[in-house]
C-alpha positions in Angstrom: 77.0 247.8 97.4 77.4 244.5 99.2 74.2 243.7 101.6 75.0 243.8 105.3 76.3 241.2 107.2 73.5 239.1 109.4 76.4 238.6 112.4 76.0 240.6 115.3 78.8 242.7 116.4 79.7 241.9 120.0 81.9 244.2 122.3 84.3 241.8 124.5 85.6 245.0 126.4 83.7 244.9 129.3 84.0 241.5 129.6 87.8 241.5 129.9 87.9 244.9 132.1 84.9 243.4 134.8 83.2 240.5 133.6 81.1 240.1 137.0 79.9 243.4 136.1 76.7 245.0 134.3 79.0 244.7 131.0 80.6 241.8 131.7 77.0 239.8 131.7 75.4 241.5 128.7 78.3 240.4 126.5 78.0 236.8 128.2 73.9 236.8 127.3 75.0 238.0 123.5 77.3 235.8 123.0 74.9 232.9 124.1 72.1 234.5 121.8 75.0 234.0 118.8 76.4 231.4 119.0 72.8 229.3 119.8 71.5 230.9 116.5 74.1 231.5 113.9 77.3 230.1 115.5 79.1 233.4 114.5 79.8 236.9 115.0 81.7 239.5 115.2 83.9 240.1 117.7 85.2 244.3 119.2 87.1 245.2 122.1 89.5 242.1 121.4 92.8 243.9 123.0 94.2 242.5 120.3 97.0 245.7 119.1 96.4 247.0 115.6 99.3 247.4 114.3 100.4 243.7 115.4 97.3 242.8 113.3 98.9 245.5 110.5 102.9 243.4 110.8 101.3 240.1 110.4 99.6 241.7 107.1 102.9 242.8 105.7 105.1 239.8 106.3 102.1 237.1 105.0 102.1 240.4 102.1 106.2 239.5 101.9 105.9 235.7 102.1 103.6 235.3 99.0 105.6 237.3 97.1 108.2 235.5 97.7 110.1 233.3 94.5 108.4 230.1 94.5 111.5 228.4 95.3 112.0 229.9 99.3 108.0 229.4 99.7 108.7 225.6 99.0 111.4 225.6 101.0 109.4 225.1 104.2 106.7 223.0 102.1 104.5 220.9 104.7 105.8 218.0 103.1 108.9 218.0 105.3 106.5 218.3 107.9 105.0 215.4 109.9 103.1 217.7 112.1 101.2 219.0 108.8 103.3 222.6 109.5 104.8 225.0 107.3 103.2 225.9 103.1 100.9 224.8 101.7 101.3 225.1 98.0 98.4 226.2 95.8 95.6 223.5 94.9 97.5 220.5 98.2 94.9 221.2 100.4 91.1 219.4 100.1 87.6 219.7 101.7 85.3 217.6 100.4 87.6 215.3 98.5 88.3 218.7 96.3 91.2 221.0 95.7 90.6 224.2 97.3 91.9 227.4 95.0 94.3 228.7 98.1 98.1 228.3 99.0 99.2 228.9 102.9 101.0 228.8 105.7 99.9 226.6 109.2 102.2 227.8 112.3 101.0 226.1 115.4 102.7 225.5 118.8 106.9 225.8 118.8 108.1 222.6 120.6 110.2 219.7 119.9 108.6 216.9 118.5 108.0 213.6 121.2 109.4 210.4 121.4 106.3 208.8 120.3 106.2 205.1 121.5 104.0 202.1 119.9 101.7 202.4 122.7 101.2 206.0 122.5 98.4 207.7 120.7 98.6 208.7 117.0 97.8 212.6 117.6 100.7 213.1 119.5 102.5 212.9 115.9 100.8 216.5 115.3 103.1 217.9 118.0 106.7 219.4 117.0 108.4 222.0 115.6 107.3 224.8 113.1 109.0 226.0 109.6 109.8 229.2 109.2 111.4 231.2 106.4 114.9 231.7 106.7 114.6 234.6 104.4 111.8 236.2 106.2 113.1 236.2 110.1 110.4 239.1 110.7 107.8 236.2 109.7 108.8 234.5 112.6 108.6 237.2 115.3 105.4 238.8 113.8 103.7 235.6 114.0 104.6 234.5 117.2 103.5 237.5 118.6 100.6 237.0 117.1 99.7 233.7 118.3 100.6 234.6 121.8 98.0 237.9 121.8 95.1 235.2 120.2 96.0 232.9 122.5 95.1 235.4 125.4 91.9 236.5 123.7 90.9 232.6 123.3 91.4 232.4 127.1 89.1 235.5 127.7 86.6 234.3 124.8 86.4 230.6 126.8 85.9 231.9 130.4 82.4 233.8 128.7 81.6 230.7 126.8 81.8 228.8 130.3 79.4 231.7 131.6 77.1 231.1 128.7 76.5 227.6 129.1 75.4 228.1 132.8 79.1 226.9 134.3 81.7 228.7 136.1 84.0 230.9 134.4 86.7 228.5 134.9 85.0 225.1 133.8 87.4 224.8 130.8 90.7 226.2 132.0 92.3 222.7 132.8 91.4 221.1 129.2 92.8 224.6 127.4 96.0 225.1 129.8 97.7 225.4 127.2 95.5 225.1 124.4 96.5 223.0 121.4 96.9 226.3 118.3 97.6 226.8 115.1 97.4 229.8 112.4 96.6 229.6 109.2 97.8 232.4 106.9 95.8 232.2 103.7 95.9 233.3 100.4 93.0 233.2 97.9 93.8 234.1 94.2 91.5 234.0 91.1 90.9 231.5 89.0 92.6 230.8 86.2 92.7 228.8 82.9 94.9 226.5 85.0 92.9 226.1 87.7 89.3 227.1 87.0 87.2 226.7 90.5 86.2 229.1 92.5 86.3 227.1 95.7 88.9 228.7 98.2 87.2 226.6 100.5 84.4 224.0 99.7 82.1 224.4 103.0 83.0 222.6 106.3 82.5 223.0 110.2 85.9 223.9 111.9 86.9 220.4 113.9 87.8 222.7 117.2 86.8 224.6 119.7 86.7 228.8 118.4 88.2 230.4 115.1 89.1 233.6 115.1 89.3 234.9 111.5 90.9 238.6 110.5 90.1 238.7 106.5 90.8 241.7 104.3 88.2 243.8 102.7 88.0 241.6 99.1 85.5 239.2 100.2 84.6 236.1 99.3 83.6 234.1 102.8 80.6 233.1 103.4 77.7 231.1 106.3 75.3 229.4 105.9 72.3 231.4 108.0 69.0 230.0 108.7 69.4 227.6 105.7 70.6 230.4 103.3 74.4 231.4 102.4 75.2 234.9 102.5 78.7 237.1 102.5 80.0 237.5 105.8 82.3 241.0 104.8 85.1 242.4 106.7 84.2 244.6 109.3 87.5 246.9 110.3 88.7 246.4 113.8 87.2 243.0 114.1 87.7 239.3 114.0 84.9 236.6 112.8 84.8 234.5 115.8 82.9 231.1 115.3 82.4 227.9 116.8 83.5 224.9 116.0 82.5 220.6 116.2 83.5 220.4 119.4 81.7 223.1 121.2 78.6 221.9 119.7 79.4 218.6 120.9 80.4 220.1 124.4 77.4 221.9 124.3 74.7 218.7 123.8 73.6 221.3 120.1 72.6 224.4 122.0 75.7 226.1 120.1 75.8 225.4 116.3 78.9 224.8 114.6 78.8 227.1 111.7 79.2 225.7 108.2 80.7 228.0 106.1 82.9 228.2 103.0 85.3 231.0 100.6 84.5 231.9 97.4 87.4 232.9 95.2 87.7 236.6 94.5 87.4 237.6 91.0 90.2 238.0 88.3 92.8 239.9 89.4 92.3 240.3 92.8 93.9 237.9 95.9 92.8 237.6 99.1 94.9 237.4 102.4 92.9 235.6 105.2 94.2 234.8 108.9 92.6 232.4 110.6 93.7 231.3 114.0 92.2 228.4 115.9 92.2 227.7 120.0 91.2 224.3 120.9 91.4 222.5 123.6 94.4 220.1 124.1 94.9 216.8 122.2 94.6 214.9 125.4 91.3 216.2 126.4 87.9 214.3 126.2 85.1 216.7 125.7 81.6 215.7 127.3 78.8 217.8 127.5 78.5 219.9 130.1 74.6 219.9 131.8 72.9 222.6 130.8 70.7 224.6 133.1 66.9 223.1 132.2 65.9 226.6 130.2 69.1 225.8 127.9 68.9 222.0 128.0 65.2 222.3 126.8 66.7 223.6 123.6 69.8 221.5 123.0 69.1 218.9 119.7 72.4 216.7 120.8 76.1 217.5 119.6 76.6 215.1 117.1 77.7 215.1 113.7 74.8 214.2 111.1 77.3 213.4 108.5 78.4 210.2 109.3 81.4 210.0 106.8 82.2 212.8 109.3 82.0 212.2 113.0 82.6 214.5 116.0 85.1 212.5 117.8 85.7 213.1 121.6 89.1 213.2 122.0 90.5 216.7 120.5 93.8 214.9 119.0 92.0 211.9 117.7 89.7 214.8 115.8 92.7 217.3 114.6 94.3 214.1 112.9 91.3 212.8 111.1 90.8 216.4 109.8 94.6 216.9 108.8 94.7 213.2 107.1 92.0 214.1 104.9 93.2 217.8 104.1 96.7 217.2 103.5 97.0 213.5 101.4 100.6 214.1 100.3 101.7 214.8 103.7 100.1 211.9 105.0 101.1 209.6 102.2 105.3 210.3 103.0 104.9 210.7 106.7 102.0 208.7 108.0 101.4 206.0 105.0 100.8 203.4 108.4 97.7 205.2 109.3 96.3 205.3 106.5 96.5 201.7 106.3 94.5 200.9 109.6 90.8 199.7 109.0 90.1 200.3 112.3 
């Protein structure tokens, strides 16, 4: 028997039905309590529809088992914006190959005419690639993203509570919020590739993650200086912070570190992970804290200076993708990589 999680479990419910009410403010004060101390929890009362949840399963389910051939198809190689799969062993944290293969869907738009005078992240905008034997992938997904998207906006306005602001402090810097889902799957290792890092431990770059895993396991926090399993808890997502609300918090919230374990032999593990940030062309300051909060609040910054928290949200996303993705950004973005400053 696994040992229980150390996340709380909070219940949004009451907060999206009346959030001036009795409710409303108890889920604001425990949502301050978790994200000041672990950075994490677990997150009820979402609105999120199950059996969306349940379509998104099966079609990630149906992708994967696809022949290799229509999975490479949409390969993020023909991607500049970093979109589409991710074939096992292409993507790195920590200058190492992470045991996973996926799928990133972000925002559906046409790419910009990017000038010479415009800024690099805009790049990262464009179109997604979808599989043209799968259509119910698309609509599943989209849906998806749409229903997270809400929640994120709902999830923000308490955040905005929680740091002593109004509810609406960061509605023009996440109207519309830059988004993107990840659709991951985690097998065991093998002869062929013998690590058991799905993901070597990080800090999301962003703003929130909202993660729906299955019930293998295999993710796990550090806590108080310790790492332990963070298990799937039905009905839920694991909602964390991420860089930039640390930042945007002067430290009072705490960017969780965290990393996946692989699952053992023949087992796989289907993750979702969706992230809402704020848009590329946003600078994040800190907000002032009321003086109870302030009085606890270490400073934002990154203490790993090969990896700084950088204020502009785009400039942040496209250090993170350059270093996750090298193939893409060796055919699509080779003059990037050749700037020294």
């Amino acid at each position: 028997m696994s040992a229980p999680s150390p996340l709380p479990v909070l219940d949004i419910s009451g907060f999206r039905s009346d959030p001036d009410g009795p409710a409303g403010a108890a889920f604001v004060e425990a949502l301050r309590d978790a994200f000041h101390g672990i950075g994490a929890a677990y997150l009820v009362g979402h609105g999120v529809p199950d059996d969306l949840i349940a379509r998104v399963r099966e079609v990630a389910e149906e992708f994967f088992a696809l022949p290799e051939p229509e999975r490479l198809a949409i390969e993020n190689v023909h991607s500049p914006q970093f979109r589409g799969y991710t074939r096992l062993g292409n993507e790195h944290t920590n200058g190492r190959r992470d045991l996973r293969d996926q799928v990133d869907v972000g925002r559906e738009q046409p790419a910009p005419e990017i000038g010479p005078d415009d800024p690099a992240w805009l790049r990262l905008r464009g179109p997604n690639l979808w599989p043209e034997g799968l259509p119910a992938f698309r609509t599943a997904v989209s849906d998806y993203n749409a229903a997270l998207e809400q929640a994120g906006h709902v999830l923000m306005r308490a955040v905005s509570l929680a740091l002593g602001q109004p509810a609406d402090h960061f509605d023009a810097i996440v109207t519309p919020p830059e988004v993107l889902t990840k659709i991951i799957r985690y097998p065991a290792p093998s002869e062929d590739f013998p690590t058991d890092q799905g993901v070597g431990h990080h800090t999301d770059a962003g703003f929130l993650t909202l993660l729906h895993q299955d019930a293998v396991g295999g993710l796990e926090a550090e806590v108080y200086g310790e790492w332990v399993g963070i298990p799937a808890l039905p009905g839920a997502f694991v909602v964390n912070i991420g860089e930039l609300l640390q930042l945007v918090s002067n430290g009072y919230f705490r960017a969780t570190l965290h990393r996946v374990v692989s699952p053992p032999k023949g087992v796989q593990r289907i993750s979702i992970a969706y992230f809402f940030n704020p848009s590329f062309e946003a600078r994040i300051e800190p907000v002032t804290l009321p003086p109870a909060l302030a009085a606890e609040a270490p400073g934002g910054e990154s203490a790993d200076p090969d990896n700084p928290i950088l204020s502009y949200y785009g400039f942040n996303t496209l250090k993170v993708r350059l270093r996750a993705h090298p193939d893409v950004a060796e055919r699509h973005h080779a003059d990037l990589l050749a700037r020294t400053d």
